[in-house]
N, C-alpha and C positions, 0 to 999 in steps of 0.2 A: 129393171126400172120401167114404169106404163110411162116410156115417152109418148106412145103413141095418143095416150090421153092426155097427156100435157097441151095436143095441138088441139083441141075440142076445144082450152079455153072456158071451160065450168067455171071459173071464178077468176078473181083479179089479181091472183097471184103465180097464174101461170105463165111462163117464163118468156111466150111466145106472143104478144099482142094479135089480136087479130086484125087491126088496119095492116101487121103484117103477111098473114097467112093469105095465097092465093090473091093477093094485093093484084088490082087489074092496074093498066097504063091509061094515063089520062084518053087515050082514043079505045078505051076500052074493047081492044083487039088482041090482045096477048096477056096471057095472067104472068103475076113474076111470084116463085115458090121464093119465102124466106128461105137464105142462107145461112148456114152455120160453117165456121170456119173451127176443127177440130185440131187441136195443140196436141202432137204425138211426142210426147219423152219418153223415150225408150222405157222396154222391160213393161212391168205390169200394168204401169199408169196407160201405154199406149193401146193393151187388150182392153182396160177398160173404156177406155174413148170410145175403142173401136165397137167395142158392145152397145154402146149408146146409139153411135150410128146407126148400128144395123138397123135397130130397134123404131127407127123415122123411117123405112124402107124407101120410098119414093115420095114420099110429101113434103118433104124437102131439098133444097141443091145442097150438095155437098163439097167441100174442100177442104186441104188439110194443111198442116204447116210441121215439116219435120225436124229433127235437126241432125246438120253434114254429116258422113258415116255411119249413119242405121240405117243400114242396108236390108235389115231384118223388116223394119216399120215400114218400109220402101217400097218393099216387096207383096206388104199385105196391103197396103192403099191402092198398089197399078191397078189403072182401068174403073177405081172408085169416084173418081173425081181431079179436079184441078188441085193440083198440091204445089208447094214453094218447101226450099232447105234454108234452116237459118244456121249462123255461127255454133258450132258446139262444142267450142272454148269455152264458151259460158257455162254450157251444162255440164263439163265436165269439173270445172274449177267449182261448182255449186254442190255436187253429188259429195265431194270429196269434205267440202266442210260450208252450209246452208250460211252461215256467220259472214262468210269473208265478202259477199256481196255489201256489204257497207265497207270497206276495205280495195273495194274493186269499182269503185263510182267510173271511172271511164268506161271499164269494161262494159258495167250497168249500161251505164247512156248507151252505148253502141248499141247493147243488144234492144234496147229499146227504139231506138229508131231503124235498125234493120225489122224488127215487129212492125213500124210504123210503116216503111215501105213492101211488105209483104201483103198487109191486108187494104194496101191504096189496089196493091197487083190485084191479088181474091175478089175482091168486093165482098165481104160479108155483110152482113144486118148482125152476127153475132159472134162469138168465139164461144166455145165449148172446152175447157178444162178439164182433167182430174187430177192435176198437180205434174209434176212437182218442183221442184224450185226456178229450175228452166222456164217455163211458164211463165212466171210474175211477168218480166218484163213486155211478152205478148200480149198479156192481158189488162199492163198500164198502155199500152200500147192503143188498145181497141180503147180502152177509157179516152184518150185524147184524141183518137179518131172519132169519138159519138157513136160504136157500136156499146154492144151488148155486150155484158161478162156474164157465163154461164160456168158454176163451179159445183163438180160433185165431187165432194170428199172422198179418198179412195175407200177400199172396201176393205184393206186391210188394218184400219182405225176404224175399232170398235170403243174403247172406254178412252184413249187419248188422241189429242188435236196434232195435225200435222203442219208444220210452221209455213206452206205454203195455204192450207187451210186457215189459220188466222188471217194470214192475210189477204188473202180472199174473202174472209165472212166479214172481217172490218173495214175494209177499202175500197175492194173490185169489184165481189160478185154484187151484177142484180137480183140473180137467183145462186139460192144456196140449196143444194141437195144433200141431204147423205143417205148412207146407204142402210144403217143399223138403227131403229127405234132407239137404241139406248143414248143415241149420241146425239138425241134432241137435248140432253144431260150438259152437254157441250158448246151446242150452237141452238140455244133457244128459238132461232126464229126460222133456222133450216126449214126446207122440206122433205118430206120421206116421203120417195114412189116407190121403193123397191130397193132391189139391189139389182145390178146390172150387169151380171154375170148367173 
């Protein structure tokens, strides 16, 4: 994916405003790089995040948000940035069957305002997605803090929608990416940079 041309900002559809980019402090003595704050759900969703990061190498700050026992996603952020662990009750009662979060409204809430105090901790200007269902609550989350929702549909939906992707493309995201031309078929108003791996 050309994140790195996303930050250039050619047009008014780029994900990244430029009053944020390289933002100076009112004594115009220190620049502040937008932050993104990258949502790691285990397995493939969290190589793809991670691909995206790379891809902003240093032009922006980075942080990440994991969830408890992925030890594996743990291991690949040390030393990448400020990271936070959230409940992963939630993801795993999610993985198991996507449905039962209307069934699970406590659970919901919680995971949603533990999101709400992880990114007061980050400080982000955005979140950064690629699903999957773990995510939603992060990313209502950043909605009622006043960031940014940034969602790329993963790469492994090519002709069908992934039901954290609807709800991302109807609800959360400000920007909607995917990764396949054919899945503008899908999410009409997506955008296509690429794929991200």
């Amino acid at each position: 994916m050309g994140t790195s041309d996303l930050l250039k900002n050619k047009d008014p559809l780029s994900p990244i405003p430029n009053k944020y980019l390289n933002a100076t402090s009112p004594d115009k003595s220190t620049e502040k790089l937008y932050c993104i704050a990258f949502i790691l759900v285990s397995g493939g969703h969290s190589t793809e995040a991670l691909g995206v990061a790379d891809t902003f190498g240093n032009e922006i700050e980075k942080s990440f948000i994991t969830f408890r026992g992925d030890t594996t996603t743990r291991a690949k952020i040390e030393g990448k940035g400020p990271s936070i662990e959230v409940t992963r009750c939630f993801q795993e009662i999610l993985r198991k069957n996507p449905i039962k979060q209307i069934l699970l409204l406590p659970l919901f809430l919680y995971a949603i305002f533990e999101g709400i105090a992880a990114l007061r901790k980050l400080a982000p200007d955005a979140v950064l997605s690629t699903g999957s269902g773990p995510a939603i609550p992060i990313m209502i989350a950043a909605k009622l803090t006043g960031r940014k929702v940034i969602y790329v549909e993963s790469m492994a939906r090519i002709s069908s929608r992934s039901l954290t992707g609807i709800v991302a493309y109807h609800f959360l995201a400000d920007q909607f990416f995917i990764q396949w031309p054919e899945q503008k078929m899908l999410y009409p108003d997506a955008l296509f940079e690429g794929r991200v791996l």
